[in-house]
C-alpha positions as CSV (number, residue, x, y, z in Angstrom):
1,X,-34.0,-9.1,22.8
2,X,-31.7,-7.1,25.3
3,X,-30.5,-3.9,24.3
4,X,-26.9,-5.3,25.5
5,X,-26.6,-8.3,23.6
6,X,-24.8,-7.7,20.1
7,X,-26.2,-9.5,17.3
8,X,-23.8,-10.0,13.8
9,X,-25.3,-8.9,10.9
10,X,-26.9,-11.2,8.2
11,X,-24.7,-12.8,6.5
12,X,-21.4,-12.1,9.0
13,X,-19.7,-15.9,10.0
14,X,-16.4,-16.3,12.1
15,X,-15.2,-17.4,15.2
16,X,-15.7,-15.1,18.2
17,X,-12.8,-14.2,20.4
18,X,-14.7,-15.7,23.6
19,X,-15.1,-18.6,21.3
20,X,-11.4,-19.3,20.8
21,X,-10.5,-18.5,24.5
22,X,-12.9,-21.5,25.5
23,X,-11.7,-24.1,23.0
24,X,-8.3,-23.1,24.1
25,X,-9.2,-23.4,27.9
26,X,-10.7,-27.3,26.9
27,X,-7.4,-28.5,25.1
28,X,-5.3,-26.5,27.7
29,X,-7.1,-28.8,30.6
30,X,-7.3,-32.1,28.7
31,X,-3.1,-31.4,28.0
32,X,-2.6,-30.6,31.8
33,X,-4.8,-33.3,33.4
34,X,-3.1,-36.0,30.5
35,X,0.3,-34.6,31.1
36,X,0.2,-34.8,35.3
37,X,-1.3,-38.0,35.0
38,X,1.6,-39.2,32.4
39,X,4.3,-37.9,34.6
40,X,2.6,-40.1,37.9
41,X,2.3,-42.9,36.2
42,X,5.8,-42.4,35.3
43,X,6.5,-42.4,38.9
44,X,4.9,-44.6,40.0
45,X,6.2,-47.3,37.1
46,X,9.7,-46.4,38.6
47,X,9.0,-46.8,42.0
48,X,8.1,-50.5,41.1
49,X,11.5,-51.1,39.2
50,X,14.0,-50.9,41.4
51,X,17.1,-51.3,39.0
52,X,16.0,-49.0,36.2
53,X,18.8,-46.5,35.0
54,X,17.3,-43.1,34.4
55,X,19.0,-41.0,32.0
56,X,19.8,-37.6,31.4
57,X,17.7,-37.0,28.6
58,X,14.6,-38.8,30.4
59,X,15.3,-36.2,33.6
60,X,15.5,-33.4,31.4
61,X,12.1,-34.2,29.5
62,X,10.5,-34.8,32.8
63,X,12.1,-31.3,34.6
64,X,10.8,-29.8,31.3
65,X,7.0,-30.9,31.5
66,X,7.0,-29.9,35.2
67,X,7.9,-26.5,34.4
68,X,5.9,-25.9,31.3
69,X,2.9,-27.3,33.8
70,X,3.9,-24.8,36.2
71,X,4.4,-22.2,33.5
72,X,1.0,-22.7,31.6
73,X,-0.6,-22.5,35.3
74,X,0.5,-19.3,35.7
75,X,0.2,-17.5,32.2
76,X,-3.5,-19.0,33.0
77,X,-3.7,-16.9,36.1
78,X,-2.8,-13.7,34.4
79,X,-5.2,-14.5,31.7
80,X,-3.1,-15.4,28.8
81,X,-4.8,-18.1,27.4
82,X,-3.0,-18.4,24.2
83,X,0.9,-19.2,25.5
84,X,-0.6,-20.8,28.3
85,X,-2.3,-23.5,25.7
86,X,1.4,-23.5,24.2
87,X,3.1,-24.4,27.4
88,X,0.4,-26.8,28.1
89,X,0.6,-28.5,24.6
90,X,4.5,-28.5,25.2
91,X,4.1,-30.2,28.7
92,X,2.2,-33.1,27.2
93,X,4.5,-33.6,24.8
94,X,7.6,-34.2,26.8
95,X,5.6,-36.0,29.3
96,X,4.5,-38.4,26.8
97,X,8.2,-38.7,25.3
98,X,9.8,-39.4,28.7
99,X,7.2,-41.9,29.5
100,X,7.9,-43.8,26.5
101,X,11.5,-43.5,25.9
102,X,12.9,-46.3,24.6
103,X,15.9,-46.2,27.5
104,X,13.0,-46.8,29.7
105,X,10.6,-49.4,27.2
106,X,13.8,-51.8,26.9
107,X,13.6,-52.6,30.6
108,X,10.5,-53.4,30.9
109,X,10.4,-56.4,29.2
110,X,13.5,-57.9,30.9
111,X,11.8,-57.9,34.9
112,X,13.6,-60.0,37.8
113,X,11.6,-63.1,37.0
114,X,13.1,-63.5,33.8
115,X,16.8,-63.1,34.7
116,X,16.2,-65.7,37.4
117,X,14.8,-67.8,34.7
118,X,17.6,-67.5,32.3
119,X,20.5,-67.7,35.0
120,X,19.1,-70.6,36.8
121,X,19.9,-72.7,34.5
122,X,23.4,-71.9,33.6
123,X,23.9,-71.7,37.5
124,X,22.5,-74.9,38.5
125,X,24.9,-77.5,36.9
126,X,27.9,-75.5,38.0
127,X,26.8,-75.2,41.5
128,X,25.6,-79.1,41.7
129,X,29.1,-80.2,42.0
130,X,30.3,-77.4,43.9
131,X,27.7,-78.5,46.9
132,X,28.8,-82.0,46.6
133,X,32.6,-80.8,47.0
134,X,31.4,-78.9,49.7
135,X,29.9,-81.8,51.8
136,X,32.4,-84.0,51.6
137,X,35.2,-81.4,52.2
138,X,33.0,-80.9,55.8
139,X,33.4,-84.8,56.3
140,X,36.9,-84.7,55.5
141,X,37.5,-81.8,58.0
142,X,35.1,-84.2,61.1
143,X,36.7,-86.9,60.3
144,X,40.7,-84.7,60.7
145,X,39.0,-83.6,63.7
146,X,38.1,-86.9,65.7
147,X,41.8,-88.4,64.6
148,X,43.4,-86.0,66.2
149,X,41.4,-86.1,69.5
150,X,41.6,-89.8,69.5
């Protein structure tokens, strides 16, 4: 064995240091990748509905997993693996409660096709007569028309 390689003495369990950092570099990925992807999807899912209201608190979660993404990405860069797991866990999480808000779950189970299904039938008998009315209130007006030309 290499004269630079440490070996624990018999007997001597625990977790190493290195050992830590790379468990906590894992989770810390898994949180950002899970987190960006939430936040797209997010996006995206409100670039499809076109009359959903956002509200504050939904903007603030998102502004606050966007900056603990950016934050974690830097304490990474300066090697501070511990609060840059923190800031990563804490960017999931407010992705995740944004995404599912319940501001935001309530509309998506009323789209556009279902309004038009529930107002089409109210609509429909009211506007029945108001097309016959309509017509014959255009033959009234011809036939006003050609009596006094004639």
């Amino acid at each position: 064995m290499p004269a630079d390689i440490e070996r624990d003495p018999p007997g001597m369990s625990g977790v190493r240091d290195w050992e830590v950092d790379v468990l906590l570099r894992q989770r810390a990925v898994e949180n950002l990748v899970t987190a960006t992807q939430t936040l797209q999807s997010l996006a995206e899912l409100l670039k499809k509905i076109s009359n959903i209201v956002i509200n504050d608190d939904v903007g603030e979660k998102v502004k606050l997993a966007t900056e603990s993404i950016e934050q974690a990405h830097l304490l990474f860069s300066e090697g501070d693996m511990k609060k840059g797991f923190l800031m990563s866990r804490q960017g999931l999480t407010a992705a995740e409660q944004a995404f599912f808000d319940p501001s935001l779950l309530a509309l998506l189970y009323f789209p556009d096709d279902q309004k038009f299904a529930i107002y089409i039938p109210l609509f429909l008998p009211i506007s029945i007569p108001v097309i016959l009315s309509l017509k014959h209130l255009k033959y009234f007006f011809r036939r006003d028309a050609k009596e006094k030309t004639a």
